[in-house]
N, C-alpha and C positions, 0 to 999 in steps of 0.2 A: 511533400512531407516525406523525408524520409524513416522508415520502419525501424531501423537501429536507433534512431536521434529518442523516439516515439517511448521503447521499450525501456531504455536506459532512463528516461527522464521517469516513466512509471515504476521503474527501481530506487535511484532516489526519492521518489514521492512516500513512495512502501518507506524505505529506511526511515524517515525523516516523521511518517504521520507514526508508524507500528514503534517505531523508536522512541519517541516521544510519549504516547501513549502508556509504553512499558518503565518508562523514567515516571513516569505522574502516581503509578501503579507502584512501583517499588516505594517511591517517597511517600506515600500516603500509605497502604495498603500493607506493605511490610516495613513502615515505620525506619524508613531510611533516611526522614527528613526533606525539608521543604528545599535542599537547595535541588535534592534530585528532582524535585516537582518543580520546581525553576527550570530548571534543566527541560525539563518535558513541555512546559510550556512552549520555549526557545523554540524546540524543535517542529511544534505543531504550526508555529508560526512560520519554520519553513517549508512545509510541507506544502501552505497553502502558498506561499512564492511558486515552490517547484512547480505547480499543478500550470500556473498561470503560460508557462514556458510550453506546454503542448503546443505543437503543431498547428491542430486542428481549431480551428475557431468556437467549435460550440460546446459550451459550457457543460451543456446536459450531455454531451456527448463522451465528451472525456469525463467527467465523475460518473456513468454510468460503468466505462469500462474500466475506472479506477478502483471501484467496486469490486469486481473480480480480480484485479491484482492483490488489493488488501484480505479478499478471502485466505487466498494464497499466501500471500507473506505473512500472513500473523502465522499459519500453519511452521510454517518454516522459521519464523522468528521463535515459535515458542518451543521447536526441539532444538535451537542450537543457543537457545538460553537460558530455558528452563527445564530440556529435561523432557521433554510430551514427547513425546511418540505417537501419530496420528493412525489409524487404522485403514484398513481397505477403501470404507465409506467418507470418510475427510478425504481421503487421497484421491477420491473419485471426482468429490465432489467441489475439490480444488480444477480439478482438472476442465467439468463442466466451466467450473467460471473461468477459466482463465482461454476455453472457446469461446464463449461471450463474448470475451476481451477482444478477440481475434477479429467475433462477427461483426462488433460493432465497431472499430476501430479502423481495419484494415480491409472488409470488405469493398469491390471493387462497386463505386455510387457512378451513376449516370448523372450529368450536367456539371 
């Protein structure tokens, strides 16, 4: 497995699930219309393609540490879309997760 393949693919996954999400959320939510919720759909659909392309074999393994990626990117999706500004404590506690990501992903396993 390699680490850069790993990271990038949980990058697109972020874009594609927070992306998506945020398209379903404008269309409905701020009445942008159903094609943007269309659109959001689309992309949650590849979200769950992109997830499948991990490396690693185990299901629960990679959506545990996709978890801590999506902490993280929603933080980041929602100041360079919306305008948030995250404080000390988000910023912390993006950081917590995205060691998670780290422990569970890349730690070094016996067998």
């Amino acid at each position: 497995m390699t680490v850069a393949r790993s990271i990038l693919l949980f990058v697109l996954a972020a874009l594609a699930e927070i992306g998506g999400a945020w398209l379903i959320w404008q269309g409905v939510r701020e009445h942008r219309g159903w094609l943007w919720a269309g659109a959001g759909v689309v992309a949650l659909g590849l979200y769950g393609f992109v997830a499948t392309l991990q490396p690693d074999a185990s299901f629960g393994r990679i959506l545990a540490a996709y978890g801590g990626v999506f902490v993280a990117g929603s933080l980041v999706w929602g100041m360079v879309a919306d305008g948030f500004r995250p404080d000390r404590w988000d910023v912390a506690g993006a950081l917590v997760c995205l060691v998670g990501v780290a422990l569970i992903m890349y730690a070094p396993r016996s067998g």
